[in-house]
C-alpha positions as CSV (number, residue, x, y, z in Angstrom):
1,X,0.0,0.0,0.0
2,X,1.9,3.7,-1.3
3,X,1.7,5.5,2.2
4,X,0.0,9.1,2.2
5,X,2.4,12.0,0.4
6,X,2.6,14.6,2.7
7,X,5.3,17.4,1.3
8,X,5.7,17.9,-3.0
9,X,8.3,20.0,-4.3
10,X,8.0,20.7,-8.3
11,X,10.2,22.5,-10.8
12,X,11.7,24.5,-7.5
13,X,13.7,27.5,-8.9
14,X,15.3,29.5,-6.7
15,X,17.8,32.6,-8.0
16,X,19.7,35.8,-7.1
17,X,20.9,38.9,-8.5
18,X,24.3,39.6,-9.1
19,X,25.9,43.2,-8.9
20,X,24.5,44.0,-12.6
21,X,21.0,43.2,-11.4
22,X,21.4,39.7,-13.7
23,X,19.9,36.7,-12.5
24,X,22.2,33.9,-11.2
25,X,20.2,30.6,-10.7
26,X,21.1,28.6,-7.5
27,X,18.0,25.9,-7.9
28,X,17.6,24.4,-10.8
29,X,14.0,23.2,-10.9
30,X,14.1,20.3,-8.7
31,X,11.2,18.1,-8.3
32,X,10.5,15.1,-5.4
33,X,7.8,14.1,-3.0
34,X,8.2,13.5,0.9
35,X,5.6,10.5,2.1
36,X,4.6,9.9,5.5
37,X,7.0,7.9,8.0
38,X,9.6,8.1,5.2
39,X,12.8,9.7,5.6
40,X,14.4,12.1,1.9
41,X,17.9,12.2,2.1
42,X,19.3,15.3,0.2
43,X,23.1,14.8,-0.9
44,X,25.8,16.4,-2.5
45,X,28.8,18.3,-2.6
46,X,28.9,21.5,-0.4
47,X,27.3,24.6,-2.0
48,X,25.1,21.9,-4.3
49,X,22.1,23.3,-3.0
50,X,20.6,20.7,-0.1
51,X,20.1,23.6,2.8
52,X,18.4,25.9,0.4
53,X,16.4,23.3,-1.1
54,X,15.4,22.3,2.5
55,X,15.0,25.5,3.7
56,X,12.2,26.2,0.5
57,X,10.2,23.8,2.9
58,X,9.3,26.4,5.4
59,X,8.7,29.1,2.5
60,X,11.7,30.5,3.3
61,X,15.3,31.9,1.3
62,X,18.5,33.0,2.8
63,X,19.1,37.0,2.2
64,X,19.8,37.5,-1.7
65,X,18.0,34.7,-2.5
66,X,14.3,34.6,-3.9
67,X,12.1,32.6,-5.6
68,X,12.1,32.4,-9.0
69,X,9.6,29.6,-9.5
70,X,7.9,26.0,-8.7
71,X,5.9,25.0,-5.9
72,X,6.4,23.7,-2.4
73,X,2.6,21.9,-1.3
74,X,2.5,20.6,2.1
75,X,-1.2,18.5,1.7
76,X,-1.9,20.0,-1.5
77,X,-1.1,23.7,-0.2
78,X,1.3,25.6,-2.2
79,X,3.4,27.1,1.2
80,X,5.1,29.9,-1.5
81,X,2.1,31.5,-2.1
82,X,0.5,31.3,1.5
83,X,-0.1,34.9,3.5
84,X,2.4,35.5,6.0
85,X,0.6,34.8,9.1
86,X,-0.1,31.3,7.3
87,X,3.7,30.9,6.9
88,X,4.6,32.0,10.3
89,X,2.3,29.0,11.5
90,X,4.0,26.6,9.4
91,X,7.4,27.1,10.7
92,X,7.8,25.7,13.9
93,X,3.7,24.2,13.3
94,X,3.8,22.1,10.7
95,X,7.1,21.9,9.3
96,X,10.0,21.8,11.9
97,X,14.0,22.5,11.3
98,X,16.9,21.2,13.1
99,X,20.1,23.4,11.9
100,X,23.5,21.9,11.7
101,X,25.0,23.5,15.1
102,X,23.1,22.8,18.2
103,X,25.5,25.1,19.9
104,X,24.5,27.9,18.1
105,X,20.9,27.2,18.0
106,X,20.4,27.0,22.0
107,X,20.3,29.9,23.7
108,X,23.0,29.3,26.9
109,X,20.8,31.9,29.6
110,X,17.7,30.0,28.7
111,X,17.3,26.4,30.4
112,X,16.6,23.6,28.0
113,X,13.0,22.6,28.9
114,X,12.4,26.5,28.3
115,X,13.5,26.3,24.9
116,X,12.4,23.2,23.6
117,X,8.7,23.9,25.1
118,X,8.7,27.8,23.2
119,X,7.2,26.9,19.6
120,X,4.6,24.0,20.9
121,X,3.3,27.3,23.2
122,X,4.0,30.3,21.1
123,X,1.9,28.6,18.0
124,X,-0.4,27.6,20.4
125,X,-0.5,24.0,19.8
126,X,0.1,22.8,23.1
127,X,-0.4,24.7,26.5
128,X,2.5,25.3,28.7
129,X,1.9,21.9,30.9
130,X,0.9,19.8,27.8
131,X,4.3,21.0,26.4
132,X,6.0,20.0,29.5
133,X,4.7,16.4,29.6
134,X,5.2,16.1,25.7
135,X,9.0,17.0,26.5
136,X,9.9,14.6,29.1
137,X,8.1,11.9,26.8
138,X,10.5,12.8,24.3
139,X,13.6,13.0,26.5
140,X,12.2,9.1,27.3
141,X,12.0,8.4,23.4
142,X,15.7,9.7,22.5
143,X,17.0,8.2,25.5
144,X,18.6,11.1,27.4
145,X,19.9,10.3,30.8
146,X,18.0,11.5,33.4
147,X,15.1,12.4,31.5
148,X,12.6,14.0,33.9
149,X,15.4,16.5,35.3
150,X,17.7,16.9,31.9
151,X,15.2,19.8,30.9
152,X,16.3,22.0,34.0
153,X,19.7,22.3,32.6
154,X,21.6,24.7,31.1
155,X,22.7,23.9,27.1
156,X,26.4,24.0,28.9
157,X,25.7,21.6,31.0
158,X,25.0,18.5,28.6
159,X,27.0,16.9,26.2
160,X,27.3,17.5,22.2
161,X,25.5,14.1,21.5
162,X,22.7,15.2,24.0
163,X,22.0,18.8,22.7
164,X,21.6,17.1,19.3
165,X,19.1,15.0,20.7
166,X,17.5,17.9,22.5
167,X,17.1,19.7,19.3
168,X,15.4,16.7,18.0
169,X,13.0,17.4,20.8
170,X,12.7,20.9,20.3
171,X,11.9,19.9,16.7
172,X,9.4,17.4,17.6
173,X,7.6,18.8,20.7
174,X,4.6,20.5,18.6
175,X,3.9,17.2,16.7
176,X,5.1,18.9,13.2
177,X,4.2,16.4,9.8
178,X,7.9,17.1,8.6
179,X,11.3,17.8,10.2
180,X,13.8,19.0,8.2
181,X,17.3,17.8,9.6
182,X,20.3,19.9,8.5
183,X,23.8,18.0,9.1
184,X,22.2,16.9,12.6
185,X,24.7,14.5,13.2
186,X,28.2,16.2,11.1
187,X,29.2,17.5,14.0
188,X,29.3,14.1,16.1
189,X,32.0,11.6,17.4
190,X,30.9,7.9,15.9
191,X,29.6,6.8,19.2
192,X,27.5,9.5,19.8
193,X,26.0,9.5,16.1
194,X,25.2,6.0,16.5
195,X,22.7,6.5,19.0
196,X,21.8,9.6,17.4
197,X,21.1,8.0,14.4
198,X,19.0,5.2,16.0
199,X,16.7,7.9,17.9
200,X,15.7,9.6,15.2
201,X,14.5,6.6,13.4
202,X,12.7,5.8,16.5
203,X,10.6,9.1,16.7
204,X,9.9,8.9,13.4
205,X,9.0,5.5,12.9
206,X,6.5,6.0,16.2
207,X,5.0,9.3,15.7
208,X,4.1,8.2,11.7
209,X,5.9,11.6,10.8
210,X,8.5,11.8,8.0
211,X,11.9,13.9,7.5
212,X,14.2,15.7,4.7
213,X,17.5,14.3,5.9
214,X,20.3,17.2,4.6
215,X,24.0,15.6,4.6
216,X,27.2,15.0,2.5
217,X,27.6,11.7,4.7
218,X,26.3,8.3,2.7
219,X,27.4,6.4,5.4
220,X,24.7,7.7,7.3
221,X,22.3,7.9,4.6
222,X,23.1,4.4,4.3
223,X,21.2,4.2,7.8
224,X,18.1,6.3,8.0
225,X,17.0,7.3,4.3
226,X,14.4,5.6,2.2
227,X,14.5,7.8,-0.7
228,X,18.1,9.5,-1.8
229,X,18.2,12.8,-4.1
230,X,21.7,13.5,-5.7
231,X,22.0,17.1,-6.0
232,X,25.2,18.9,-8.5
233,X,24.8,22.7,-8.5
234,X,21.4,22.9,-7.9
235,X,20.3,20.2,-10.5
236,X,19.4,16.4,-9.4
237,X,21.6,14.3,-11.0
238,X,19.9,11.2,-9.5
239,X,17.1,9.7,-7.4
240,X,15.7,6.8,-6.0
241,X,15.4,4.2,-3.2
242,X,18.2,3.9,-0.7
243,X,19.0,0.8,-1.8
244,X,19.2,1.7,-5.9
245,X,21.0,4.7,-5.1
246,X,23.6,3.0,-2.7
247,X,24.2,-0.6,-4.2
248,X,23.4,0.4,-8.3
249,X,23.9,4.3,-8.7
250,X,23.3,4.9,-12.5
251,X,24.8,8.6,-12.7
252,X,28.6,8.8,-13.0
253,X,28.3,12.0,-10.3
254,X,27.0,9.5,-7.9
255,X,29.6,7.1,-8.3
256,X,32.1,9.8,-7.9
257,X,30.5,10.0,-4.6
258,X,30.5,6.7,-3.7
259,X,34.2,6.7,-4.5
260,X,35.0,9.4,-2.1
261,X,33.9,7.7,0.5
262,X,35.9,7.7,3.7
263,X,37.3,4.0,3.4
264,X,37.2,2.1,6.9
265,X,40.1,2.3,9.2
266,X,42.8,0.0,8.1
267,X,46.2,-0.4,8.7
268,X,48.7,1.1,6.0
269,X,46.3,4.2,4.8
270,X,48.9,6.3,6.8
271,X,50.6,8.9,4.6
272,X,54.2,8.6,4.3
273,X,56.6,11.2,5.8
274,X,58.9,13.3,4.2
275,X,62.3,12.5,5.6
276,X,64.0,16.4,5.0
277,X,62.0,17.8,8.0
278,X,63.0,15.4,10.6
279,X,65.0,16.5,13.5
280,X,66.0,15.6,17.2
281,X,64.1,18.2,18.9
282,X,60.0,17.9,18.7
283,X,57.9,20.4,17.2
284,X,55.8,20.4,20.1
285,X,56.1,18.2,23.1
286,X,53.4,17.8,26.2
287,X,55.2,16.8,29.6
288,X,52.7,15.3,32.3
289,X,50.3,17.6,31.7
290,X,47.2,17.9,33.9
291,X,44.6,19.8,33.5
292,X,40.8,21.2,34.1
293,X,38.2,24.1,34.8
294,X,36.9,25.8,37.6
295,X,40.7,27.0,39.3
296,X,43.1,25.4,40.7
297,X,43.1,23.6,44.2
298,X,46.1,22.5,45.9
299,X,47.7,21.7,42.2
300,X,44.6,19.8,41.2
301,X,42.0,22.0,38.7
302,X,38.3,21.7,40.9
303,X,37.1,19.8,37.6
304,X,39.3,17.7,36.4
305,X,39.5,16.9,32.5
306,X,43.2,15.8,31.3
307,X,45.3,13.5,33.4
308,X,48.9,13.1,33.1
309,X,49.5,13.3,29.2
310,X,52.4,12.6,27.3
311,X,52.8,13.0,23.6
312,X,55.1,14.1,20.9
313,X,54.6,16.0,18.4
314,X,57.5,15.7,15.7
315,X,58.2,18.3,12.7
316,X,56.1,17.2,9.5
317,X,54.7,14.8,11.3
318,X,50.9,14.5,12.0
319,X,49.6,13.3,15.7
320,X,46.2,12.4,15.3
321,X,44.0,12.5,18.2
322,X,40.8,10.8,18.4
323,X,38.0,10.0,20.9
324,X,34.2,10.7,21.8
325,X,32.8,13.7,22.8
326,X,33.6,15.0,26.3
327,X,36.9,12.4,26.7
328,X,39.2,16.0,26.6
329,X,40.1,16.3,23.0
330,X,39.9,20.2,22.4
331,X,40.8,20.8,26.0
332,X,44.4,19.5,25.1
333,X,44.4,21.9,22.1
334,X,43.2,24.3,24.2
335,X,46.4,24.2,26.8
336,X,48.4,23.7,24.3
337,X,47.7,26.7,22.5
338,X,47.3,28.4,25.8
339,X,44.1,29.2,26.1
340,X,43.6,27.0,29.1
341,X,46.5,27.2,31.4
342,X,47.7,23.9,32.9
343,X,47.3,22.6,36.8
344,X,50.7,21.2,36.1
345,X,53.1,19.5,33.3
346,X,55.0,21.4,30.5
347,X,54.3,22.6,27.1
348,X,57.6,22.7,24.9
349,X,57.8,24.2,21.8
350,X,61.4,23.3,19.6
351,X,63.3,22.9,23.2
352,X,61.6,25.7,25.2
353,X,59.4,25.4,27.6
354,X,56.4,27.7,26.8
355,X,54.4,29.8,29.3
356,X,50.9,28.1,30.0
357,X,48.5,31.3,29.5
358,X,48.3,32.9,26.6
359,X,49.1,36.0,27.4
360,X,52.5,35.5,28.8
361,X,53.7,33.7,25.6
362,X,56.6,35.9,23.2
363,X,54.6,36.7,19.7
364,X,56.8,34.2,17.9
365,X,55.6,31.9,20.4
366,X,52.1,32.8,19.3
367,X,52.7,32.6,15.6
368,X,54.1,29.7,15.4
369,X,51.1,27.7,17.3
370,X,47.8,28.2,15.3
371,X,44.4,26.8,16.2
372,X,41.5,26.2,14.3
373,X,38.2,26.2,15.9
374,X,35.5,23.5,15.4
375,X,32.5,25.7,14.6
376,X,33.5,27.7,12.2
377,X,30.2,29.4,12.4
378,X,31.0,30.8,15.8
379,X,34.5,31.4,15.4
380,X,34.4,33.9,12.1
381,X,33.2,37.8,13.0
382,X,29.9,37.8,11.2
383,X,30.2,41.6,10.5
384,X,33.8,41.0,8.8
385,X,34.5,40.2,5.4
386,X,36.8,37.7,4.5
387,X,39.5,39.5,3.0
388,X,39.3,41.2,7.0
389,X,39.5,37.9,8.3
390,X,42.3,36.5,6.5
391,X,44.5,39.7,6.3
392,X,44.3,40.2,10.4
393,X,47.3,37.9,11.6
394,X,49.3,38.8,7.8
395,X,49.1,42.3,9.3
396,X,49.8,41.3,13.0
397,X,52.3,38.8,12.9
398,X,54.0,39.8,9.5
399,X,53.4,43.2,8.9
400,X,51.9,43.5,5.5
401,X,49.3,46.1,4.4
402,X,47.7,47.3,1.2
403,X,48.4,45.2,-2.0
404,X,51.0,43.0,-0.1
405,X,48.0,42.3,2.2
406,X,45.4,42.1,-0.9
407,X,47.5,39.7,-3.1
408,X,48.7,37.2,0.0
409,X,45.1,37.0,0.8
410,X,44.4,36.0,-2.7
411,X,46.8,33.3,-2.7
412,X,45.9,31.8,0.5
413,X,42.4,31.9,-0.6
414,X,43.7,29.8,-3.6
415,X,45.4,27.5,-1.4
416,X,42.0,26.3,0.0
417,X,40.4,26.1,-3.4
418,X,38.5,29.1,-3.0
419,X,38.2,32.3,-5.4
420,X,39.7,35.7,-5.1
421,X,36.1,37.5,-5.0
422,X,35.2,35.5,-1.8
423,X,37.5,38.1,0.2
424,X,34.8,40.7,-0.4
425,X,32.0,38.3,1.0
426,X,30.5,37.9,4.4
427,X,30.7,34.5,6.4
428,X,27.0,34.5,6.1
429,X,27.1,34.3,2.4
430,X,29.3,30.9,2.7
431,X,28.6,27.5,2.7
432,X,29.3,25.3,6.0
433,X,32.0,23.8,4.1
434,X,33.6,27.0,2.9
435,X,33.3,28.9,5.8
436,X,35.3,26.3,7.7
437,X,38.1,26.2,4.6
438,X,38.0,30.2,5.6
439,X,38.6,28.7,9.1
440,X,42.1,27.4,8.0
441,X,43.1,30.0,5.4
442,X,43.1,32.0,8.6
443,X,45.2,29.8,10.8
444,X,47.4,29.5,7.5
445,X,47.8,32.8,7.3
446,X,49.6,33.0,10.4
447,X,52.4,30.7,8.5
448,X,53.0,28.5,12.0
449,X,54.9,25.6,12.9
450,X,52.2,23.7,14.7
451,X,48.9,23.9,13.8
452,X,46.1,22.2,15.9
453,X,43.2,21.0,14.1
454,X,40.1,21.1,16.0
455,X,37.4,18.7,14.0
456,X,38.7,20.9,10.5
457,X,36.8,18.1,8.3
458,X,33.8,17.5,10.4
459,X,31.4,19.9,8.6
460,X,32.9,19.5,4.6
461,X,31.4,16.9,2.2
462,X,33.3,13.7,1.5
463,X,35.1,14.9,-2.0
464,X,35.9,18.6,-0.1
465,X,37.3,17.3,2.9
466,X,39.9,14.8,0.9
467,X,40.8,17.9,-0.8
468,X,41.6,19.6,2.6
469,X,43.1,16.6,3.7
470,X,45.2,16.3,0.4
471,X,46.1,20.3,0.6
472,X,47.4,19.6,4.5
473,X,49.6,16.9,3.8
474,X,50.9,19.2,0.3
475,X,51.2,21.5,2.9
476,X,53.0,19.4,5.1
477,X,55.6,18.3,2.9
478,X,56.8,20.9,1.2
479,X,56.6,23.6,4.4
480,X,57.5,20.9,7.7
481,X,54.6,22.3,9.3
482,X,53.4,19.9,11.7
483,X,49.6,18.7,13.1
484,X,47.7,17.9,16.1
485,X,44.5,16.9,14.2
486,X,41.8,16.6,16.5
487,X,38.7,14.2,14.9
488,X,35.9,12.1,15.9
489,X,36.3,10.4,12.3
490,X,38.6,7.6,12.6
491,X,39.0,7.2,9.1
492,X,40.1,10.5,8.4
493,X,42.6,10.6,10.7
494,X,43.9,6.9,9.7
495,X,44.9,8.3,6.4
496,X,46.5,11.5,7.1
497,X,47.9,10.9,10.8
498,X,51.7,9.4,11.1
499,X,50.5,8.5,14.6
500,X,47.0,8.7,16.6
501,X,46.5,9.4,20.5
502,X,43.8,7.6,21.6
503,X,42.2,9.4,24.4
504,X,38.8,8.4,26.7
505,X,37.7,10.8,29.9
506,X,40.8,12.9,29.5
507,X,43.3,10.0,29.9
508,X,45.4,8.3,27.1
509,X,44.1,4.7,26.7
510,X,46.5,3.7,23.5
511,X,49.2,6.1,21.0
512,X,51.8,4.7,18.9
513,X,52.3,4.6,15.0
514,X,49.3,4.8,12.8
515,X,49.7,1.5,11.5
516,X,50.4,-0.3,15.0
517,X,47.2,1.3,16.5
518,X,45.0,0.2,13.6
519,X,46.7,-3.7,14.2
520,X,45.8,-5.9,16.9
521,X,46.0,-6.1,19.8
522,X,43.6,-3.4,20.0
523,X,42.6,-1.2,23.4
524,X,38.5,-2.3,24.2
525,X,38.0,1.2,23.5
526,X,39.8,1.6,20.5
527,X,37.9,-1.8,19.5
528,X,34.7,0.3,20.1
529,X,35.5,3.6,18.2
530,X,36.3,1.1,15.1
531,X,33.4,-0.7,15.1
532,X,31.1,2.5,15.7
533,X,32.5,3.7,12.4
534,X,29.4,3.5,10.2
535,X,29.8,1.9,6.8
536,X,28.0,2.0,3.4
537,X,25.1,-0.5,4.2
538,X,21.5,-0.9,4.6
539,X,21.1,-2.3,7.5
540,X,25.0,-1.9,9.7
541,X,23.1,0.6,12.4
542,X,20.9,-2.3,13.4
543,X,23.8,-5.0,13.1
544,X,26.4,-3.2,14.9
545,X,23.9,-2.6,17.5
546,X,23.9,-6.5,18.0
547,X,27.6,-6.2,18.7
548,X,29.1,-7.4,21.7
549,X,30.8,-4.0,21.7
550,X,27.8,-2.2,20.8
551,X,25.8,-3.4,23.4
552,X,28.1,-2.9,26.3
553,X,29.7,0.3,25.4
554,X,27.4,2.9,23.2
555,X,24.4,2.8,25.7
556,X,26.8,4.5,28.8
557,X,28.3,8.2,28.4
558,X,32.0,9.0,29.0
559,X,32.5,10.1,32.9
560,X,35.9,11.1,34.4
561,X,36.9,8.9,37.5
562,X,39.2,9.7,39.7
563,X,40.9,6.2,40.3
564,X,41.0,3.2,38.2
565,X,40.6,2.3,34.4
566,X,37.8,5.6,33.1
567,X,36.4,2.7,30.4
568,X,35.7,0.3,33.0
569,X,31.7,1.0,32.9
570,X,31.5,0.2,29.6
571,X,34.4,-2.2,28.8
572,X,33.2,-5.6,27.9
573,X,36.0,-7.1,29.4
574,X,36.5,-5.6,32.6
575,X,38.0,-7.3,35.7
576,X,36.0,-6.0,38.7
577,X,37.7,-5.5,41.4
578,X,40.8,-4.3,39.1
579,X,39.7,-2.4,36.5
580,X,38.0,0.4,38.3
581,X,40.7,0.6,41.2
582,X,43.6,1.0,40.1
583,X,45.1,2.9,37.5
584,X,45.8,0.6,34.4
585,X,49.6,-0.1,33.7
586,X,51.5,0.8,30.4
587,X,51.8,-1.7,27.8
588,X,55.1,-1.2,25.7
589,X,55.1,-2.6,22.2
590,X,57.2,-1.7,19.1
591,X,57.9,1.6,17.8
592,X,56.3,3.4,20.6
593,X,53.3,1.5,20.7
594,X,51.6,2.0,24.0
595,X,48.5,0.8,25.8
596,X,47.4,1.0,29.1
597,X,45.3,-1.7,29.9
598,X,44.9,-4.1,33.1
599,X,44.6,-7.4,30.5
600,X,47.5,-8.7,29.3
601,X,48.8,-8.5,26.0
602,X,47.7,-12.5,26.0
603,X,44.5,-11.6,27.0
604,X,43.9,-8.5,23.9
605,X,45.4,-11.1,21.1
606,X,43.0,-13.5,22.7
607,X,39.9,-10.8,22.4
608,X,41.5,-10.3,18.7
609,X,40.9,-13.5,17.5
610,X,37.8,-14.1,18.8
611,X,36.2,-10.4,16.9
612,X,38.0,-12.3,13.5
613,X,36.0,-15.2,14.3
614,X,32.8,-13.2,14.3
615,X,34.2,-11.4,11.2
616,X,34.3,-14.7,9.6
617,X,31.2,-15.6,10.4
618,X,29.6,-12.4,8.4
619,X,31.9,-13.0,5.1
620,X,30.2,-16.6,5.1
621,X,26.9,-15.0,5.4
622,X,28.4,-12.7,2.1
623,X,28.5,-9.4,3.9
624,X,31.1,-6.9,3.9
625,X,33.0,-6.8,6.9
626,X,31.7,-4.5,9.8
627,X,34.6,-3.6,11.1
628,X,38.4,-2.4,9.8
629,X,40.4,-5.0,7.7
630,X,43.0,-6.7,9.7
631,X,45.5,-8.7,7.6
């Protein structure tokens, strides 16, 4: 039976003027229909048109933007031509959108329950108390830990994974026929978007609603779509079921897709290093470092975060540093660009030791550690154009001005594949994927030593960020900078990181060479973040879930202990009465290979080849394997 078609679009055509008043068409008269309980993924390259395609849902264009033509009909309704009060109902009412930052979209003075309650009230679809009991249903439905007192929080006060969820709910709360999700889970480690992922297909199965599903990720589309459109500069290229799109694509734009796919994890993706920038003395090294919020007490910060952390960073290497959200990843960047001053330890840059606040480091010092942020939304000036924003550290750390200024601009605007004419443009007028390339071309502008990488890839499409990735290593090689790239995407950092830092509740758990990570014996965690890694098939969310590692580990948050092994709540292979006692001891394998575990390295060769044995048992069943290749 064909289920009951709840949103059309038809011949869209959305356009702008340019500065000689011609038109410049952005939509291309796109055409697809939305059905009840079904999910629409919308994919494509960055700039291809899926947000303002999505955004046509709620009868609405960014600024410059109009509509040029087509229809939109939610039950018939053309929403373009409706009166504005009829419009203003609909957004919020009928139609409900979750934007790609949750950060940005909570307000942090307003408690959560507050926010999420606002629309359901304000359009009058739910009183003030029916709103209330709707939210803590829907707290219960996306499985957010203590769900009857979450909603008196703060937006500070929960974790990245859980204010994506609370958007859902904020989404959902008025009981709108379609939700419009923008990115909603880009911004997420692989663990988090797991459970993400498997919420949202619970609300919408249950409350018979349906969603336009906005991402470059097929991975993910792989999971929750049941109808795929292929966008190219505002054209579809190609649509169809999940399954015909995913396992028989007929456009060659779609394969090109396909094939720039983030691979699994596997040993030897690493990227080679070149040999002419290795030295003695390390780029950047961390000494014992501790550290936290709140002050400092008697040595110890009042909330602990990082816990005596070693690593090395050497020149033209990359130190990749991976974990879930809240395990400490960006507070390390964060003391080591001093930003955060440490409770104790050493930062040493080329020999010499470096002041721990920021303000007390030389300039050079400054130059030559850059960071760049994670939400490039919030870290460019809004009210700046980019040529501003680029040509602020050439003027401050090398002194250029005028058409020195103009024409370095220029070039680093070519370095990350962007045009010259974007220096006269606002953030606003960006893409999420260009204004994070903007985000670097900053940091590069600074020409450093070290740069630290703060998620740089999370919010670019598949075929953009392997162009970022390529440009970094190019950049890399032929300059010696070096990186500490921060990432919840495993697979990223496995093919551009000469050696990853595995880190859980601010502790290392495992570090060593790429390739000797990515091998067994593997850390229980590290097992977990490798099998969380979502792959391109119908069907992996609800077989990983099965998982052995699933099912212990993805249903329990990250919490900082102060004794004992941090993992030991959600290790499968805990000892009690060891594991969450004492501190775990070090490991030493070959080439700097580390793990801290309490197991033996008997015991992690032994868990090894008992995860091949179930990896056998799904190539006999003919399925691809669902976790990395070990040889």
């Amino acid at each position: 039976m064909e289920k009951e078609k709840l949103f059309e679009i038809e011949d869209l055509r959305i356009s702008a003027k340019n500065d000689d008043g011609d038109e410049v068409k952005i939509v291309k008269g796109v055409s697809f229909d939305v059905h009840k309980g079904e999910v629409v993924a919308l994919i494509g390259e960055s700039g291809s048109g899926k947000t303002t395609i999505s955004l046509a849902t709620l009868a609405y264009t960014k600024p410059g933007l109009y509509f040029a033509g087509g229809e939109c009909r939610l039950y018939g309704n053309d929403v373009l031509t409706m009166e504005p009060v009829a419009q203003r109902d609909l957004r919020g009412g009928n139609v409900a959108y979750l934007a790609q930052s949750a950060a940005a979209t909570f307000n942090p003075a307003i408690t959560i329950n507050e926010q999420v309650t606002e629309a359901a009230v304000l359009h009058g679809r739910l009183t003030q108390e029916q709103a209330n009991e709707r939210a803590i249903e829907l707290y219960h439905a996306l499985e957010l830990p203590d769900a009857d007192r979450i909603g008196r929080r703060y937006p500070h006060q929960v974790s990245g994974g859980q204010l994506q969820r609370l958007m859902a709910a904020m989404a959902l709360c008025g009981k709108p026929d379609l939700m419009v999700l923008d990115e909603p889970t880009t911004a997420l480690d692989v663990t988090t978007q797991i459970e993400v992922l498997k919420a949202f297909k619970k609300v919408i199965r249950e409350q018979n609603s349906a969603a336009i599903y906005v991402t470059h990720d097929l991975a993910v589309v792989a999971q929750v779509a049941d109808h795929i459109v292929v966008l190219y500069g505002g054209e579809i290229m190609e649509q169809g079921t999940a399954d015909q799109i995913i396992n028989r694509p007929t456009h060659a734009y779609t394969r090109r897709l396909m094939d720039a796919v983030r691979p699994k994890p596997a040993a030897g993706q690493g990227v080679a290093v070149s040999g002419d920038h290795d030295r003695v003395v390390a780029n950047l090294e961390v000494k014992d470092l501790t550290a936290g919020y709140g002050g400092i007490v008697d040595g110890e910060p009042k909330i602990p975060i990082l816990k005596d952390i070693n690593l090395k960073v050497m020149n033209g290497h990359v130190v990749g540093v991976i974990g879930e959200s809240g395990c400490g990843k960006s507070t390390l960047a964060r003391v080591m660009a001093g930003m955060l001053p440490p409770a104790r330890g050493d930062i040493i840059l080329d020999g010499k030791k470096l002041e721990g606040a920021l303000k007390n480091r030389q300039l050079d010092e400054l130059q030559k550690v850059q960071f760049v942020f994670q939400m490039a939304d919030t870290a460019l000036n809004p009210k700046q154009q980019i040529g501003h924003i680029i040509g602020r550290p050439l003027e401050f750390y090398h002194g250029l001005r005028g058409k020195k200024k103009r024409e370095k601009v220029a070039e680093i605007l070519d370095l990350v594949e962007l045009p010259p004419a974007f220096a006269s443009r606002f953030p606003m007028e960006l893409s999420g994927g260009q204004k994070q390339r903007i985000n670097l071309a900053r940091a590069l502008a600074a020409s450093p030593e070290v740069m630290l990488c703060d998620e740089v890839t999370s919010a670019l499409d598949s075929i953009v960020g392997a162009n970022v990735i390529r440009l970094l290593t190019k950049l890399r090689d032929e300059t010696g900078v070096s990186f500490v790239f921060i990432s919840h995407d495993l697979s990223t950092v496995a093919s551009f990181a000469d050696e990853i830092v595995v880190l859980y509740a601010g502790r290392i758990v495992e570090q060593g060479p790429t390739d000797e990570v990515l091998e067994p014996p593997f850390h229980p965690y590290t097992r977990l973040l490798i099998s969380s890694v979502p792959e391109m098939r119908i069907g992996w969310l609800e077989d990983t879930m099965k998982k052995r590692e699933m099912a212990v580990g993805i249903a329990r948050g990250v919490e900082i202990t102060p004794r004992g092994c941090p993992f030991f709540n959600r290790c499968p292979m805990a000892i009690e009465g060891t594991c969450e006692l004492k501190t775990p001891p070090i490991i030493e394998l070959r080439d700097g290979h580390q793990i801290a575990c309490h197991l033996t390295l008997e015991q992690l060769e032994e868990a090894e080849r008992e995860a091949q044995k179930i990896l056998r048992g799904y190539e006999k069943l003919g399925e691809k394997d669902p976790r990395i290749h070990v040889p």
